[in-house]
N, C-alpha and C positions, 0 to 999 in steps of 0.2 A: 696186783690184787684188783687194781678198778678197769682191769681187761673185763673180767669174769662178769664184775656189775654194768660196764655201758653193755656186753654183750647182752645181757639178759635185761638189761631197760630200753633196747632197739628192740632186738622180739617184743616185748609186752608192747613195746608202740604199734611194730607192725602189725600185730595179732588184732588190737582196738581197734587199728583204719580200715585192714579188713574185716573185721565183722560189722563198723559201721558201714562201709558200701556194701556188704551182704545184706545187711537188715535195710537200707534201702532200695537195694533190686529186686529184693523178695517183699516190700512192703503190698502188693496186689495179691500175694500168694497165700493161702490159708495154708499154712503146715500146722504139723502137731510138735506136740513139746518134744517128742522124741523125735522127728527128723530135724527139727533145730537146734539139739543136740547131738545131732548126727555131723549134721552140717559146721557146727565149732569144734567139733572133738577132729573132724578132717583139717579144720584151718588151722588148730593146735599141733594136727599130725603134722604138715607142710610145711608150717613154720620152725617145728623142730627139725626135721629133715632137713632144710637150709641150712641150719645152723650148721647140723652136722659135717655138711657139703664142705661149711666152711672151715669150720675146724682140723677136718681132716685135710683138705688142701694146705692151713697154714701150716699143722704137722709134716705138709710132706715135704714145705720148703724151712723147714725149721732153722736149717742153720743158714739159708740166705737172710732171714729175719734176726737171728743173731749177728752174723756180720754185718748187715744194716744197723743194729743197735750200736755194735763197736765201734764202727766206722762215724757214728754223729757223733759219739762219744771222744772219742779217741782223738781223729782225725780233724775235728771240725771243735773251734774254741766258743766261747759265751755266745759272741753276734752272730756264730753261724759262719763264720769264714775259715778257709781252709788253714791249719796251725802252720808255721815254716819254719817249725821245730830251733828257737834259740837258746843260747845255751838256760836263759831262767824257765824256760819248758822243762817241768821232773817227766820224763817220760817214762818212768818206771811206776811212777804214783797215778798218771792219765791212763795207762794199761790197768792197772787193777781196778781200778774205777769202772772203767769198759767192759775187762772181763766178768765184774759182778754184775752189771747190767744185762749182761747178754745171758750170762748163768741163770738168773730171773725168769727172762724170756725162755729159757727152757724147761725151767720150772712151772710157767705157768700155760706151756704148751704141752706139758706131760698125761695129764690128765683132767677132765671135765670138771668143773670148779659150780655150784649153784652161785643166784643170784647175790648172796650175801657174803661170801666169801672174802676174807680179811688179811688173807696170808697168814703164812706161818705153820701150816699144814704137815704130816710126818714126809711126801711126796716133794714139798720142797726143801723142807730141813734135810733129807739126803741127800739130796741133789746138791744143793748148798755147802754138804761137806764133803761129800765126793769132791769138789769142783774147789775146796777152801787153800790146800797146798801151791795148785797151780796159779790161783790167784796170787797166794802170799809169796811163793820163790820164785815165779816168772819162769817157769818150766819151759823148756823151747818144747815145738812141736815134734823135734827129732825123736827124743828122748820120750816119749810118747808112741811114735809110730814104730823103733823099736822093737815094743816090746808088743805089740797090737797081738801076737798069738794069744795075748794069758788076758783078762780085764783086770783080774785082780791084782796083777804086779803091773801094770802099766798104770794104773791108778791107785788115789788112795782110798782106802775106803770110806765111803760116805756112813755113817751108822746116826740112827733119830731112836731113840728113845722114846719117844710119842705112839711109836708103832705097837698095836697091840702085837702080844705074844713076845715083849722084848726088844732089845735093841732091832735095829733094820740096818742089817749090811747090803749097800747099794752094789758094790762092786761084784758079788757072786749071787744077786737075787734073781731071778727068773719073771717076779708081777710085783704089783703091787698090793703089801699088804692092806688090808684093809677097802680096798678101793673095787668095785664091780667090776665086771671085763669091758660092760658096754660101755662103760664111762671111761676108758682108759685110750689115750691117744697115742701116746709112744711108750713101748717098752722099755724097762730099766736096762738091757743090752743097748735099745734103741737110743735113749739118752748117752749113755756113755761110748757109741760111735759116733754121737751128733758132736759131743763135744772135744773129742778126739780132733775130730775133722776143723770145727771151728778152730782151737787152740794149734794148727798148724796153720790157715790162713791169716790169724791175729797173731802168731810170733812172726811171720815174715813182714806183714805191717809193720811190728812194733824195731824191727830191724830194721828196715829201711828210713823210718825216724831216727833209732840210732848213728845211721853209715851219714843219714843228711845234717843233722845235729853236730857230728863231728865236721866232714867239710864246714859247714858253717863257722866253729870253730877255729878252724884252719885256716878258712879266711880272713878271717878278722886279724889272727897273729898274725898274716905272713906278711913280710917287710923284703925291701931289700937287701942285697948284703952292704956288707960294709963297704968291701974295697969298690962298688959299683956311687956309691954316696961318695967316698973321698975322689974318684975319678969328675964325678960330677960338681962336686966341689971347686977341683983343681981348674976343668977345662972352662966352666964359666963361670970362673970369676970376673973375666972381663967384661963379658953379658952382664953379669950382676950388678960391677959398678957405676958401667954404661947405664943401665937401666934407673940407679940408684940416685944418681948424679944430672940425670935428664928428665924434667917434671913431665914431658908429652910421655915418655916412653911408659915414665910410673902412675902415671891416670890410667895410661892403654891397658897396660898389666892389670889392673887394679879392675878397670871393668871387665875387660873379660874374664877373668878370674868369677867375679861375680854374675857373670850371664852366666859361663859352664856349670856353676853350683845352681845355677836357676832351673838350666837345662836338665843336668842331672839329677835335682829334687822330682821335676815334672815325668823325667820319661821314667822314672822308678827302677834303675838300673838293679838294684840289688834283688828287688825281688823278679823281676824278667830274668836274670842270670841265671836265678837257680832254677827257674823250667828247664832249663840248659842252654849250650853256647849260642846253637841252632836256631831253636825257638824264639831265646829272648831278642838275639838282634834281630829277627825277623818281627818279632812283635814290635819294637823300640822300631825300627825302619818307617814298618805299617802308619805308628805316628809321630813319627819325627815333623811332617809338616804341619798338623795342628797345634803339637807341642811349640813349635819353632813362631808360632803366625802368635799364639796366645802369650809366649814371653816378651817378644817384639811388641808387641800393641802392650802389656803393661809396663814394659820398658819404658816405651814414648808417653805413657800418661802418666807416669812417675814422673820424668823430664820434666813435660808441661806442665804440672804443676808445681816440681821445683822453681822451674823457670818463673809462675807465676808469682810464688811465694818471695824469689829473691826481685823480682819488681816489684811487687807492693814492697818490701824492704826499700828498695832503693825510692821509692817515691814520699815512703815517709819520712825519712832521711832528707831529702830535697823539701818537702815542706816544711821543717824543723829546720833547717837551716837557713830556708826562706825567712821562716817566721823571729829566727833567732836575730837575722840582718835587720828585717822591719825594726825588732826591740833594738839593738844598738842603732839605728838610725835616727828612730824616735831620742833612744839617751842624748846622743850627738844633736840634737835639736835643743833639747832640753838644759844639756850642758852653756851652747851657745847663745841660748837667750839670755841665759843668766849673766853671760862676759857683759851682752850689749846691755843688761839694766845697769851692770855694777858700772863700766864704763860712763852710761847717760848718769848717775848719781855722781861721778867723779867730776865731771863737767859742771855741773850745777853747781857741785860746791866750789868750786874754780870760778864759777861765776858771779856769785856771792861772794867770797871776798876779795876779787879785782873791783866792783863796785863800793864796797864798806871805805876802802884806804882812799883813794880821791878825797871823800867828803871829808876825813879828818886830818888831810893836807888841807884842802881848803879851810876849814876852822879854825887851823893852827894860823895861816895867816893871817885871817880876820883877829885874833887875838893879839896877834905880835904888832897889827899896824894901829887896833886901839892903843896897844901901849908906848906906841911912838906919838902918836896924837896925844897921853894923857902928856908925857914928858915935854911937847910944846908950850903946850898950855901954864906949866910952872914957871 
């Protein structure tokens, strides 16, 4: 519906620009009112003539403009990237989605639509039901082409009630009800060959999502078999426990293991595959050396920075242990002062009383030789 409105809001533009540079290459020119309405009723004729130019040309590639619509719809997901159909892709629900799109587009290529146009018109409502089956049951194209001698058994009937004079059967009508001839771009045969033809190039699309959807499938299951797993089991088991039992050999494993997962995240194996066998390794080849140069170089600055990270490690370690010797040396200091004061207190008092016992030897005999002197004396 907002085909009909940009188309007729670009005419009214282009009509304004040209009559403003007419009204100023003719500003010198005295015309009458009637040859400057001569002169806009030709720019209005021109203008519509283009249009027509162009409406008919889209009419006459109508169903490459429906396969275009299919194909962004269908074919191409949200961001615009090609779908690589997995198994959570409905491809049955992306097809009807598509094919009403496209069905639109032919709707609104049918016939000349004015400026205000909103949809919903009796021209599309048949067209809409004509086209409602193959949408809903995913008709192949086969079963269609068929039957191509009859329209009416190869399709279903479209009928709109909105058409004066009664229902509107699409499938056996020859114009359009209601609708002028000048205003009419494709004929109701002419739709219902446009969409014949589209619905065979959109079922072989929509198969070849299928046949790729399923390989994909198939990839994913396929395993090896058993007795090739128990062989491989049996022969290296002694690789195994060689490898399991030896710390160089189980680092070596362990990184490469994790480089080939690097590798193989970077060159995008899974989706290079499904271009095909041809393609993908030729594409994955093409950059095997950028890929190869860019794992290498993040490789080695993962390294260096582990490497940095287990030196600062080890140098805080050395300083805490540093710092731990200084504090027990300091303690050991601390401890041994204290021997020498208790020792210097032990001596002092040693001191003091080897000094105290003389004088009260001495005293004692000053006392003992008074008392021999008193006993002279009696």
């Amino acid at each position: 519906a907002n085909l009909w409105q940009q188309l007729h809001a670009v005419r009214a533009q282009a009509v304004s620009t040209a009559s403003a540079d007419l009204s100023s290459a003719l500003a010198g020119v005295s015309l009458s009112a009637e040859e400057q309405a001569a002169l806009l009723a030709k720019l209005h004729a021109a203008a519509d003539k283009k249009l027509n130019d162009l409406l008919q040309e889209a009419a006459l590639t109508r169903v490459i403009k429906m396969r275009d619509v299919f194909n962004s719809s269908f074919a191409l997901d949200e961001h615009s990237t090609p779908r690589t159909w997995r198994a959570r892709d409905n491809i049955a629900q992306l097809a009807r989605q598509a094919r009403r799109r496209a069905a639109r587009v032919l709707a609104l290529l049918a016939v000349k639509r004015s400026g205000d146009y909103a949809g919903g018109d009796a021209v599309e409502a048949a067209i809409m039901a004509m086209v409602k089956k193959d949408i809903d049951d995913g008709s192949s194209a086969a079963s269609i082409s068929n039957s191509s001698s009859s329209d009416a058994a190869s399709l279903p009937s479209g009928r709109s009630s909105d058409a004066p004079g009664g229902e509107f059967d699409l499938a056996t009508a020859t114009h359009w009800p209601g609708v002028p001839k000048q205003d009419v771009l494709l004929a109701p045969h002419e739709a219902r060959v446009a969409w014949r033809e589209f619905m065979s190039a959109s079922a072989l699309a929509v198969q070849q999502a299928q046949v790729t959807q399923q390989a994909n499938l198939m990839a994913g299951k396929r395993s090896a078999p058993v007795w090739a797993l128990a062989a491989i089991l049996f022969l290296g088991w002694n690789e195994f426990m060689a490898v399991l039992f030896n710390p160089v050999y189980l680092i070596f494993g362990a990184l490469m293991f994790l480089f080939s997962w690097q590798m193989y995240g970077e060159l995008d194996v899974d989706a290079e595959m499904q271009r095909g066998p041809l393609v993908g390794l030729f594409n994955m080849w093409n950059k095997l050396g950028d890929v190869l140069r860019n794992v290498l170089a993040r490789n080695v600055e993962m390294v260096q920075n582990l490497g940095g990270t287990v030196s600062d490690m080890v140098q805080h370690q050395d300083a805490a242990g540093q710092e731990q010797g200084h504090r027990a040396a300091r303690e050991a200091e601390v401890v041994q002062h204290k021997q020498q004061l208790q020792q210097h207190q032990s001596a002092n008092g040693l001191k003091q009383r080897g000094v105290g016992q003389p004088a009260q030897q001495q005293q004692g005999l000053q006392m003992a030789q008074l008392g021999r002197e008193e006993g002279k004396d009696e």
